[in-house]
mmCIF file of the N, C-alpha and C atoms, coordinates in Angstrom:
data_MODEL
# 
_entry.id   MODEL 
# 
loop_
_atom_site.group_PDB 
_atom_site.id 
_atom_site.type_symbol 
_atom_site.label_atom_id 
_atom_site.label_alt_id 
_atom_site.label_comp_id 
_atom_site.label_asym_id 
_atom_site.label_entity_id 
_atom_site.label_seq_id 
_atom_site.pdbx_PDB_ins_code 
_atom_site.Cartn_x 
_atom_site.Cartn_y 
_atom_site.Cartn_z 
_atom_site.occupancy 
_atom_site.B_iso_or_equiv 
_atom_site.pdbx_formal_charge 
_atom_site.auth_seq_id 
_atom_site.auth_comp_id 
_atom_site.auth_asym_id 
_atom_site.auth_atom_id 
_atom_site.pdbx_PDB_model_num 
ATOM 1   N N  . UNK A 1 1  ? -0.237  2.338   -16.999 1.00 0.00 ? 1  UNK A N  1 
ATOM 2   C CA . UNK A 1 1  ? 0.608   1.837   -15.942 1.00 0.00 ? 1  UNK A CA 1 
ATOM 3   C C  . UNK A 1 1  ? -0.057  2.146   -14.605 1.00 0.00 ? 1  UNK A C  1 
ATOM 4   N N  . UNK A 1 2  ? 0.193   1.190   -13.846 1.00 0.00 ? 2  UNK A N  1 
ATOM 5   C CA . UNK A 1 2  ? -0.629  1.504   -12.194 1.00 0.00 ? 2  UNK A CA 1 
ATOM 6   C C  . UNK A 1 2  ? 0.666   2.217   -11.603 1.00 0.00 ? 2  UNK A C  1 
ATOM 7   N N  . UNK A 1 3  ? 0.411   2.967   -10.736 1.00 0.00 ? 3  UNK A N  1 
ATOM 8   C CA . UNK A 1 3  ? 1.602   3.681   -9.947  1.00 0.00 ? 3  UNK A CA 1 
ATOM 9   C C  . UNK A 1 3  ? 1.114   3.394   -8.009  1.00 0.00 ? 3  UNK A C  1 
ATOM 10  N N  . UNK A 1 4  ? 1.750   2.795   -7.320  1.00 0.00 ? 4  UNK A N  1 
ATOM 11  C CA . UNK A 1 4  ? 1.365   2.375   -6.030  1.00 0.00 ? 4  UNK A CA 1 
ATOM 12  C C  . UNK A 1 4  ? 2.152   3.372   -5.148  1.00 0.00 ? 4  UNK A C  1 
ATOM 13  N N  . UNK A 1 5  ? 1.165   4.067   -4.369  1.00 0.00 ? 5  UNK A N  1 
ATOM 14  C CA . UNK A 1 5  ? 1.125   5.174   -3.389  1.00 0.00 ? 5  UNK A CA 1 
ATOM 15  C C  . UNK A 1 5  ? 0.725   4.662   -2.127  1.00 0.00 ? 5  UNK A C  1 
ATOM 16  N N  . UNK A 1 6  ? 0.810   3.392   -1.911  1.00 0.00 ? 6  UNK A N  1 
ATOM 17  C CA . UNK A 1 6  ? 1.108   3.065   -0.670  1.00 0.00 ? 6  UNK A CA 1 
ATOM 18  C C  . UNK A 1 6  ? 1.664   3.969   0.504   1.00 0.00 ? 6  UNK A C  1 
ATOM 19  N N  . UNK A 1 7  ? 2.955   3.478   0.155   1.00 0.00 ? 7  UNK A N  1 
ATOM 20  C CA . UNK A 1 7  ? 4.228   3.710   0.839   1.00 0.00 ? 7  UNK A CA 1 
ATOM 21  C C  . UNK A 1 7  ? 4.319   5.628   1.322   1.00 0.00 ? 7  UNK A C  1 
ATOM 22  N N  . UNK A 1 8  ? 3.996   5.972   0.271   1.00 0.00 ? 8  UNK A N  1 
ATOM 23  C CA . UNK A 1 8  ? 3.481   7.692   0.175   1.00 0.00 ? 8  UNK A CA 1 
ATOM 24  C C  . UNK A 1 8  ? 2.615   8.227   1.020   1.00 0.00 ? 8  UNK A C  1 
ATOM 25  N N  . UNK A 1 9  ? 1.145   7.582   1.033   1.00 0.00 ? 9  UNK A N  1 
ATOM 26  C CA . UNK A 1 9  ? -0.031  7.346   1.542   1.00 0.00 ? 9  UNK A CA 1 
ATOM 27  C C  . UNK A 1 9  ? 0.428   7.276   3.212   1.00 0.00 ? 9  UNK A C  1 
ATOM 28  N N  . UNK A 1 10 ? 1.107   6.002   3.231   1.00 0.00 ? 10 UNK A N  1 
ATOM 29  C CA . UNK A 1 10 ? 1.671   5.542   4.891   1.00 0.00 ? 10 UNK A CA 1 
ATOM 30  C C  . UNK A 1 10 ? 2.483   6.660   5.398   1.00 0.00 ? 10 UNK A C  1 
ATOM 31  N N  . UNK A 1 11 ? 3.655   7.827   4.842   1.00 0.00 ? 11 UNK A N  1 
ATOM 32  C CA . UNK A 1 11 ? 4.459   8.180   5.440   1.00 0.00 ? 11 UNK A CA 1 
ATOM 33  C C  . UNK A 1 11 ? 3.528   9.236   5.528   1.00 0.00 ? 11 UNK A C  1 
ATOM 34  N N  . UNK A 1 12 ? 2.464   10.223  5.222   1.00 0.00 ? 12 UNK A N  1 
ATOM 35  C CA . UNK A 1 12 ? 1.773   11.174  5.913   1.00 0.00 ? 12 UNK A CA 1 
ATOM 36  C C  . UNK A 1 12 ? 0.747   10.599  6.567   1.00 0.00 ? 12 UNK A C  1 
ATOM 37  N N  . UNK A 1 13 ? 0.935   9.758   6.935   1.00 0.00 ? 13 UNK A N  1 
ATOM 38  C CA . UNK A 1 13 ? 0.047   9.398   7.984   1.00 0.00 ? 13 UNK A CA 1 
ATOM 39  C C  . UNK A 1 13 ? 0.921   8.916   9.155   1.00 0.00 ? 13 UNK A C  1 
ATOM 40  N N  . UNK A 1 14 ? 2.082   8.913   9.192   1.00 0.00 ? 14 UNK A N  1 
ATOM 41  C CA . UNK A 1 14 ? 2.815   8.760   10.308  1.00 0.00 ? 14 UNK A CA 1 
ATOM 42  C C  . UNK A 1 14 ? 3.973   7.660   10.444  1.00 0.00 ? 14 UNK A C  1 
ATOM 43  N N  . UNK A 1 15 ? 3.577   6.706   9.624   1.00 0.00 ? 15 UNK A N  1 
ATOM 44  C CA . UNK A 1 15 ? 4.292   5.035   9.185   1.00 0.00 ? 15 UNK A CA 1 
ATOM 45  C C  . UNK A 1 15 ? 5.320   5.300   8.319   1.00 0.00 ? 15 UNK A C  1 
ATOM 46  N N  . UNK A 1 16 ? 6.191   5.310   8.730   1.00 0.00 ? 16 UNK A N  1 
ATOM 47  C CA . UNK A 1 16 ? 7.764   5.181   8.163   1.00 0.00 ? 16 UNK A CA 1 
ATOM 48  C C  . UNK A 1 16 ? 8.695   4.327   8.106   1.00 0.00 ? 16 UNK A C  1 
ATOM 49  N N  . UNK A 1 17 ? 7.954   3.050   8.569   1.00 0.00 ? 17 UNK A N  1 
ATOM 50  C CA . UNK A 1 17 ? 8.617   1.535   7.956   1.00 0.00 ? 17 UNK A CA 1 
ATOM 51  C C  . UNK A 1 17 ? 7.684   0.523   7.673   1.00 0.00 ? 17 UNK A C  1 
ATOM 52  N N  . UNK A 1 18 ? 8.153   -0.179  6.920   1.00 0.00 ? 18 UNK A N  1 
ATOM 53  C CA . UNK A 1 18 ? 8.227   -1.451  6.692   1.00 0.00 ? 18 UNK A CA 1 
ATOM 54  C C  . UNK A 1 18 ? 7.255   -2.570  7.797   1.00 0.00 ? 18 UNK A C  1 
ATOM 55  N N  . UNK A 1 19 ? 7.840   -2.184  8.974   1.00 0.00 ? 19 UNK A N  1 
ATOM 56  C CA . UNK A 1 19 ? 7.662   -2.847  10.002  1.00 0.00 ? 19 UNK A CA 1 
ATOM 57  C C  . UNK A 1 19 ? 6.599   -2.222  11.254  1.00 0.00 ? 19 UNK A C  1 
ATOM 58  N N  . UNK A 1 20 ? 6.993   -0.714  10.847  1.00 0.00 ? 20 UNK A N  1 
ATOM 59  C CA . UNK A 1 20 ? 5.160   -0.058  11.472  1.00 0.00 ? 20 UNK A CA 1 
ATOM 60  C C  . UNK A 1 20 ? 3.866   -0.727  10.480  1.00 0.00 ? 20 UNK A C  1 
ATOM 61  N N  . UNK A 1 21 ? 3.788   -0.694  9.202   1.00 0.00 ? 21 UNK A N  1 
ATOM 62  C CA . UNK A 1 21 ? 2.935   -0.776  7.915   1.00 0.00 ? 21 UNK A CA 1 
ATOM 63  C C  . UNK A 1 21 ? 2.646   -2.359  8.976   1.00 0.00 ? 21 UNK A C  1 
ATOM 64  N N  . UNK A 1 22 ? 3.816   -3.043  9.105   1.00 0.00 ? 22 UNK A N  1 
ATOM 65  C CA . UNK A 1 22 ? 3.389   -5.126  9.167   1.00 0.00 ? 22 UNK A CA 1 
ATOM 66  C C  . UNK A 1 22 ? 2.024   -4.893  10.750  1.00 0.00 ? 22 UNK A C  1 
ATOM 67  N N  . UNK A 1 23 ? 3.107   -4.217  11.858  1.00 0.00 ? 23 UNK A N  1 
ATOM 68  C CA . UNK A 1 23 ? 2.371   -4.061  13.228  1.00 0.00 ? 23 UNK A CA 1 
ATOM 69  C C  . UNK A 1 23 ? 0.837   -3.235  12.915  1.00 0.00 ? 23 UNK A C  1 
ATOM 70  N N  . UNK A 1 24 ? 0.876   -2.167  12.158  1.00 0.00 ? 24 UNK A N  1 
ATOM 71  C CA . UNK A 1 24 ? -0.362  -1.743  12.018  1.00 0.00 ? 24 UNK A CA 1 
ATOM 72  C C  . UNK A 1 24 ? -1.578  -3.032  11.312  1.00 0.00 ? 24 UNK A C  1 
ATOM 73  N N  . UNK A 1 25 ? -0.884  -2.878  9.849   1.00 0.00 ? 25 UNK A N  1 
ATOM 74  C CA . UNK A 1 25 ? -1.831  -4.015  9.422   1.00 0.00 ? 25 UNK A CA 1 
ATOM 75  C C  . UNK A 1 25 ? -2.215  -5.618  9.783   1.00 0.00 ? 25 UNK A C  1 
ATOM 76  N N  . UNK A 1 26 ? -1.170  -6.083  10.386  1.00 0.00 ? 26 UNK A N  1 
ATOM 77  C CA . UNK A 1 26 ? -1.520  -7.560  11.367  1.00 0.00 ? 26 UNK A CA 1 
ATOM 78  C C  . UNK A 1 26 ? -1.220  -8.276  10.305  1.00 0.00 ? 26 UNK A C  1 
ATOM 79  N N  . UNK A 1 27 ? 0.141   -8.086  9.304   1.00 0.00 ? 27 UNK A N  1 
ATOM 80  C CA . UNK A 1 27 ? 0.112   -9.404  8.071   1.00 0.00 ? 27 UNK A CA 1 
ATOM 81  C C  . UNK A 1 27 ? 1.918   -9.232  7.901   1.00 0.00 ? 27 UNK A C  1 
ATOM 82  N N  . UNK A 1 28 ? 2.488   -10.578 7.642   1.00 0.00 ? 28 UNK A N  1 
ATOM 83  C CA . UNK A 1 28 ? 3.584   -10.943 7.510   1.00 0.00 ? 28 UNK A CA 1 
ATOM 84  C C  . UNK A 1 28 ? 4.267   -9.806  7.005   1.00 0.00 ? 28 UNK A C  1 
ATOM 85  N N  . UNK A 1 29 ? 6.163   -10.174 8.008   1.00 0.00 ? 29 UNK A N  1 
ATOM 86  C CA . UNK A 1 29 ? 6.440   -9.310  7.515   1.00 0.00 ? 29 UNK A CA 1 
ATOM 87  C C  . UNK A 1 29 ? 7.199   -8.981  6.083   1.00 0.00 ? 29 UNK A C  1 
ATOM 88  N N  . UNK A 1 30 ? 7.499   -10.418 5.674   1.00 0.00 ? 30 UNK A N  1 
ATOM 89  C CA . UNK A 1 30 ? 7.363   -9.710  3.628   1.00 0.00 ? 30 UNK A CA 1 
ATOM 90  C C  . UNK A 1 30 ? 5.966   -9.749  2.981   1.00 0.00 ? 30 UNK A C  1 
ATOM 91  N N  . UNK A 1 31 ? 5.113   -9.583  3.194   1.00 0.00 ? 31 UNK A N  1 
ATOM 92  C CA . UNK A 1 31 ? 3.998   -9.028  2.737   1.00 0.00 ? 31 UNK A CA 1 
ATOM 93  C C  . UNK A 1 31 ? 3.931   -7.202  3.644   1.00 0.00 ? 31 UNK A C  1 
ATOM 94  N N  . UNK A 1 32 ? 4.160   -7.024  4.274   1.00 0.00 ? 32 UNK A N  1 
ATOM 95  C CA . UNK A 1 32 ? 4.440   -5.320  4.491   1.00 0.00 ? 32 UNK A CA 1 
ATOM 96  C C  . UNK A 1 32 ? 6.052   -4.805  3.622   1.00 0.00 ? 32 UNK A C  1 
ATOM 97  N N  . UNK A 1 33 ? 6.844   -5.876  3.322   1.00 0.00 ? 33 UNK A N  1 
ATOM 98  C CA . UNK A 1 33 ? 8.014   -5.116  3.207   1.00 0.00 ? 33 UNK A CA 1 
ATOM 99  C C  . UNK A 1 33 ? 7.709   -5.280  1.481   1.00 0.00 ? 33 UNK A C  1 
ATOM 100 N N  . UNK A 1 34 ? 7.006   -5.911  0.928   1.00 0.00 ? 34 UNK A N  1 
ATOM 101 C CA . UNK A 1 34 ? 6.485   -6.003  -0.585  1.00 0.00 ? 34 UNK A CA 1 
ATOM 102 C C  . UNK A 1 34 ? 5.586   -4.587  -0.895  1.00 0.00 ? 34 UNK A C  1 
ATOM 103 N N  . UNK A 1 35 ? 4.657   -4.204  -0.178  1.00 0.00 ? 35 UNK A N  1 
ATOM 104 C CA . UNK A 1 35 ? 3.760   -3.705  0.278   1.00 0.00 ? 35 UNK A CA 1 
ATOM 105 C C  . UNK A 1 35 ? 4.447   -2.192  0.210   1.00 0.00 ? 35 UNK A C  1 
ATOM 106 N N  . UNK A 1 36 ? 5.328   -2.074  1.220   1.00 0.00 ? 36 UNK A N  1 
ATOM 107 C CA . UNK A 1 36 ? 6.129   -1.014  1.245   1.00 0.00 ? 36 UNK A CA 1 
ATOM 108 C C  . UNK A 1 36 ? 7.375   -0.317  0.261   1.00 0.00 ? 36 UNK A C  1 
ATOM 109 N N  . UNK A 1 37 ? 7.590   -1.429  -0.431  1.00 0.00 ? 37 UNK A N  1 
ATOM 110 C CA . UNK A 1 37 ? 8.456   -1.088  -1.665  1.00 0.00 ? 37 UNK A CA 1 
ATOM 111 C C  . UNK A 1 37 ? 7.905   -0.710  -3.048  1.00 0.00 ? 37 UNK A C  1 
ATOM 112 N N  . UNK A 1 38 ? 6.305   -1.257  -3.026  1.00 0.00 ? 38 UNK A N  1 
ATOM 113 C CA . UNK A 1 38 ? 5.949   -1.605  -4.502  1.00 0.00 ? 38 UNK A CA 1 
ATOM 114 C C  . UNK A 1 38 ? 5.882   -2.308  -4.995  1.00 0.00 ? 38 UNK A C  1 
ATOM 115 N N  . UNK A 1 39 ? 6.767   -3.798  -4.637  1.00 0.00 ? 39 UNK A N  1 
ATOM 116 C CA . UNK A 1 39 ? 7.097   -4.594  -5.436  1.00 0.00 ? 39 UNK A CA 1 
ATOM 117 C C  . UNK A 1 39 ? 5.726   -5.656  -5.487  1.00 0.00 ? 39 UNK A C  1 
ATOM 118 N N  . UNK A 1 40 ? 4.906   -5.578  -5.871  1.00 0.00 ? 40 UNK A N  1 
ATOM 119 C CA . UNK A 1 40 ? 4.318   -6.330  -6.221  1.00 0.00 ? 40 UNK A CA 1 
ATOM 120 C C  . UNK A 1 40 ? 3.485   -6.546  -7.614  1.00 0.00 ? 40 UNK A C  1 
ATOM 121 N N  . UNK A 1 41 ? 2.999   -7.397  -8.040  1.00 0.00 ? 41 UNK A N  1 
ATOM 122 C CA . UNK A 1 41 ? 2.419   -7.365  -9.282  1.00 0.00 ? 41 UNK A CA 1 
ATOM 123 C C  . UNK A 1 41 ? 0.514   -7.753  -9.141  1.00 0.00 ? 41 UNK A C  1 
ATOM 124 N N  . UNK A 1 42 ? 0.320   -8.055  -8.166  1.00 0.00 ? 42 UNK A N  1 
ATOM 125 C CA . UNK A 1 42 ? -0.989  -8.426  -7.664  1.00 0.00 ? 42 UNK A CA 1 
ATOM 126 C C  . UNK A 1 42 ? -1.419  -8.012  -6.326  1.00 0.00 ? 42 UNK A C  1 
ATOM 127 N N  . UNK A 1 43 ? -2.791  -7.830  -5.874  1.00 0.00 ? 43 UNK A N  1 
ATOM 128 C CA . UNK A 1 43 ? -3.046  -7.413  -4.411  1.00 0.00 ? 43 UNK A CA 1 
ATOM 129 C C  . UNK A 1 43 ? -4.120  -8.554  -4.056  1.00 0.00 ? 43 UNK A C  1 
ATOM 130 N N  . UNK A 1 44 ? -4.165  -8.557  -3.150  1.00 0.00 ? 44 UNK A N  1 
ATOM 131 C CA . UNK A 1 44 ? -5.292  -9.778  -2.376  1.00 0.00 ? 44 UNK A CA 1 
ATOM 132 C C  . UNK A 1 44 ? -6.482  -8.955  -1.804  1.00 0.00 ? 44 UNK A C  1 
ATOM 133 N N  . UNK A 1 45 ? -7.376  -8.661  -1.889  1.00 0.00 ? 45 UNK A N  1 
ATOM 134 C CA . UNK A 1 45 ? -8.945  -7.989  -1.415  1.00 0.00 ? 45 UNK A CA 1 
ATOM 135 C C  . UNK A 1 45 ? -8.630  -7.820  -0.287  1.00 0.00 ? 45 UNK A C  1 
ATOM 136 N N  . UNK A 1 46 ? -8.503  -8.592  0.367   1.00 0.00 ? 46 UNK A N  1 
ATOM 137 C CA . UNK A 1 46 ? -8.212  -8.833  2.295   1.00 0.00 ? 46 UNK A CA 1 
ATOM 138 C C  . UNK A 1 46 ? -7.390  -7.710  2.578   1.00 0.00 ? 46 UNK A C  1 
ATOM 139 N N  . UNK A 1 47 ? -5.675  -7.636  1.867   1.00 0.00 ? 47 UNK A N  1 
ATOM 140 C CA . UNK A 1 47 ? -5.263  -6.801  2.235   1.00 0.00 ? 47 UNK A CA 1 
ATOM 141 C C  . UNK A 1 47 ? -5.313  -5.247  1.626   1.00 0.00 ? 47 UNK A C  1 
ATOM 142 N N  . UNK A 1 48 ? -5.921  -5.058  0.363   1.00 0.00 ? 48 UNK A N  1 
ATOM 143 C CA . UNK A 1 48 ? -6.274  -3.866  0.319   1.00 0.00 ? 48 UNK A CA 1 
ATOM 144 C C  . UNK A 1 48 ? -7.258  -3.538  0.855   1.00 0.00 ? 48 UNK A C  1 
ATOM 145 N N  . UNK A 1 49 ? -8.350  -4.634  1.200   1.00 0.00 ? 49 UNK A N  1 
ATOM 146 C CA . UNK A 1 49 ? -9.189  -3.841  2.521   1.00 0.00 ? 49 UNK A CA 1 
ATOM 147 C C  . UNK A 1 49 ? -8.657  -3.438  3.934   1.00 0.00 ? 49 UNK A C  1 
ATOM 148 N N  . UNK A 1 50 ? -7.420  -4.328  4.138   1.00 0.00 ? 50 UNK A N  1 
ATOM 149 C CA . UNK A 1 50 ? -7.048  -3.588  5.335   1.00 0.00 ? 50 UNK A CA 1 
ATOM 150 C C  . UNK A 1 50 ? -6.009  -2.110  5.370   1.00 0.00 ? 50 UNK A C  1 
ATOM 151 N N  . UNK A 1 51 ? -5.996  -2.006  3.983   1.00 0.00 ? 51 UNK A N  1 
ATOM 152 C CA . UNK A 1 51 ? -4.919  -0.728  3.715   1.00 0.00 ? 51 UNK A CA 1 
ATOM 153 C C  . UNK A 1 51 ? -5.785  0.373   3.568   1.00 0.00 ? 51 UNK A C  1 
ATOM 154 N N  . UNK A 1 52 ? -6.908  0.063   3.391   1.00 0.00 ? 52 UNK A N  1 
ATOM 155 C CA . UNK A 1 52 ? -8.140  1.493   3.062   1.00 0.00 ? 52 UNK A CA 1 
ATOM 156 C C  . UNK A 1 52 ? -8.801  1.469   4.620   1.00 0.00 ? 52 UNK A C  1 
ATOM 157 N N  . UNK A 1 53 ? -8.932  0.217   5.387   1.00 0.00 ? 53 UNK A N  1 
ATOM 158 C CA . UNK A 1 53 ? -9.024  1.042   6.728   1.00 0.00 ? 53 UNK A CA 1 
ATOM 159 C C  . UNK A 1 53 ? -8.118  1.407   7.643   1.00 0.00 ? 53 UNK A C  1 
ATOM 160 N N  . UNK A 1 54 ? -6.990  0.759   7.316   1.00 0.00 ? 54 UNK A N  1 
ATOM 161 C CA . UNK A 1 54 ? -5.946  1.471   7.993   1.00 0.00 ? 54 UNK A CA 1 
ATOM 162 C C  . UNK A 1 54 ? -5.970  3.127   7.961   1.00 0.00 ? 54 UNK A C  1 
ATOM 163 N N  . UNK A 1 55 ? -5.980  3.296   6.499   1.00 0.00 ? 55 UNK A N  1 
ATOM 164 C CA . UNK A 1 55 ? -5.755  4.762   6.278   1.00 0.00 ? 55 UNK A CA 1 
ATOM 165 C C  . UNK A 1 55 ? -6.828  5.555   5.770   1.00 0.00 ? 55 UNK A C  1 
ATOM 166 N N  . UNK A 1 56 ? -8.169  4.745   6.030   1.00 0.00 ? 56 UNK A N  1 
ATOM 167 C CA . UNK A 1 56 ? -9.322  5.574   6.045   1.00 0.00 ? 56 UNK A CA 1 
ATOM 168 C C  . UNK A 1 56 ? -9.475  6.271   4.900   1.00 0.00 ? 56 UNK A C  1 
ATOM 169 N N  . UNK A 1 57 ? -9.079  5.439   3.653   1.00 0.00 ? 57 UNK A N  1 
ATOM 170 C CA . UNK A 1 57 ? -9.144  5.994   2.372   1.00 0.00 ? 57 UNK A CA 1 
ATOM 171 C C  . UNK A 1 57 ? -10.181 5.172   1.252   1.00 0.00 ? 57 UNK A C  1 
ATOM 172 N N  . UNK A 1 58 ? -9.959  5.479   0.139   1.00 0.00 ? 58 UNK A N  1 
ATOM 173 C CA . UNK A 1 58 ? -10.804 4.608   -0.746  1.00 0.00 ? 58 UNK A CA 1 
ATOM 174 C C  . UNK A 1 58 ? -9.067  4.037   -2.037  1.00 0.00 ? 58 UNK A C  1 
ATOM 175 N N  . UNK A 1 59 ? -9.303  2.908   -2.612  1.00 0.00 ? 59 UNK A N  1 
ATOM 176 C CA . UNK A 1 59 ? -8.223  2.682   -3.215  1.00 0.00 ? 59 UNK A CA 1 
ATOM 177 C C  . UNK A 1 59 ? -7.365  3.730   -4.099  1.00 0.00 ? 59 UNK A C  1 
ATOM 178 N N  . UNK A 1 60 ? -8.288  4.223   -4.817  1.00 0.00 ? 60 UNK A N  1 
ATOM 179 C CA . UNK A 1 60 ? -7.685  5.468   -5.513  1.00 0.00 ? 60 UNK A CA 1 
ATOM 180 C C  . UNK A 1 60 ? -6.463  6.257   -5.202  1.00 0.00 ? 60 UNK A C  1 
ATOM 181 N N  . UNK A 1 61 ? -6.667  6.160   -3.675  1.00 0.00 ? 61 UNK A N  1 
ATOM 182 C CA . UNK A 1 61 ? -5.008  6.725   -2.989  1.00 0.00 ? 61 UNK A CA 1 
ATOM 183 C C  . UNK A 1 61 ? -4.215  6.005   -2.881  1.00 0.00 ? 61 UNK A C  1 
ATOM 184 N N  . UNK A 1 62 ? -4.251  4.831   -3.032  1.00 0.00 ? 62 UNK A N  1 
ATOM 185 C CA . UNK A 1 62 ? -3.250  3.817   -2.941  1.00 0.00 ? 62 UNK A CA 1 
ATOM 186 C C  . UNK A 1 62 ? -2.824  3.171   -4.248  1.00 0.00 ? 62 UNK A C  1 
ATOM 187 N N  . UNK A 1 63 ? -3.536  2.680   -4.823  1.00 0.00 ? 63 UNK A N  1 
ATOM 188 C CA . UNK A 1 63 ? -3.383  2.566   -6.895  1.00 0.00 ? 63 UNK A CA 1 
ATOM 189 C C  . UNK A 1 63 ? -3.613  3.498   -7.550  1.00 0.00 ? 63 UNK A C  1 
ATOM 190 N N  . UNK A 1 64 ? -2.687  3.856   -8.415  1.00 0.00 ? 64 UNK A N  1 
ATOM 191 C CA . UNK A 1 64 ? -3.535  4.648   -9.462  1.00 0.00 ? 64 UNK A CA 1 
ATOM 192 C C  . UNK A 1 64 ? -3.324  4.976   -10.728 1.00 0.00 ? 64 UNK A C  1 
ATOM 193 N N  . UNK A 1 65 ? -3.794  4.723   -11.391 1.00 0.00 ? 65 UNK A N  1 
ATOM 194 C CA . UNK A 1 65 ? -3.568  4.220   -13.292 1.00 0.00 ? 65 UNK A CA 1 
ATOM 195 C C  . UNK A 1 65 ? -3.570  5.538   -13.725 1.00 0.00 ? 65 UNK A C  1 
ATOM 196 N N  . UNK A 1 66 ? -2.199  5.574   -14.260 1.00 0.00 ? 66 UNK A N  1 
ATOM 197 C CA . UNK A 1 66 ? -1.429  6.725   -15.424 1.00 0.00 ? 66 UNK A CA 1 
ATOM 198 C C  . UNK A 1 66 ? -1.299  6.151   -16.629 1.00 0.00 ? 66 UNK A C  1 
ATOM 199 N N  . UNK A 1 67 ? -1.784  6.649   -18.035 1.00 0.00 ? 67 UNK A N  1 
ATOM 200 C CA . UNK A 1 67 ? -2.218  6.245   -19.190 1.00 0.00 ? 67 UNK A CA 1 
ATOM 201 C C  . UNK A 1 67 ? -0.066  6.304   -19.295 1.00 0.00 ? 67 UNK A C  1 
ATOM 202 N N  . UNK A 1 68 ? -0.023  5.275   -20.546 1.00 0.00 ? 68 UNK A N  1 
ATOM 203 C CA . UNK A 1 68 ? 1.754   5.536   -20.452 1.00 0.00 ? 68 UNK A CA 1 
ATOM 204 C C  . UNK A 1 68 ? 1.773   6.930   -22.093 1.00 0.00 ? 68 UNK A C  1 
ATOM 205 N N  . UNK A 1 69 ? 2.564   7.633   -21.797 1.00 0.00 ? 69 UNK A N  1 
ATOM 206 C CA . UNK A 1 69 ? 2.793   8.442   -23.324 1.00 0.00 ? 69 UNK A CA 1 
ATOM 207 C C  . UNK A 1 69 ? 2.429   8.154   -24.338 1.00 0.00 ? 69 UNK A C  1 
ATOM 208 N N  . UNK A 1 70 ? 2.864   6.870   -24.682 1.00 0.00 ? 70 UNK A N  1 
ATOM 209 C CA . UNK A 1 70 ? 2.174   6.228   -26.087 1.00 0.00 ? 70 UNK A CA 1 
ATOM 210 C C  . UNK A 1 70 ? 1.299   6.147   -26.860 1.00 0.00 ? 70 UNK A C  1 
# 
């Protein structure tokens, strides 16, 4: 299972909405409020490149695959 640390990622770094995440990154605002919930099932290159320089990370902090129990 992927587990998305976005939203996690954003609030120690200072971003505590929805709508800071849209103004920082420069992209619609249900694509930050998708973004910010999790809810998504796919990412676009563009914007996970702008989420790793936003937050000066590498993806790993933002996705990250947990084997499930099974």
């Amino acid at each position: 299972m992927i587990s998305v640390k976005i939203r996690e990622v954003a609030e120690k770094r200072g971003i505590t909405t929805a709508y800071q995440l849209q103004k920082a990154m420069d992209v619609q605002p249900s694509v930050a409020a998708r973004l910010w919930k999790g809810e998504f099932t796919k990412i676009d290159l563009g914007t996970l490149d702008k989420l790793c320089t936003l937050f000066k990370c590498q993806t790993d902090k933002l996705l990250r695959y947990e084997p499930d129990g099974g």
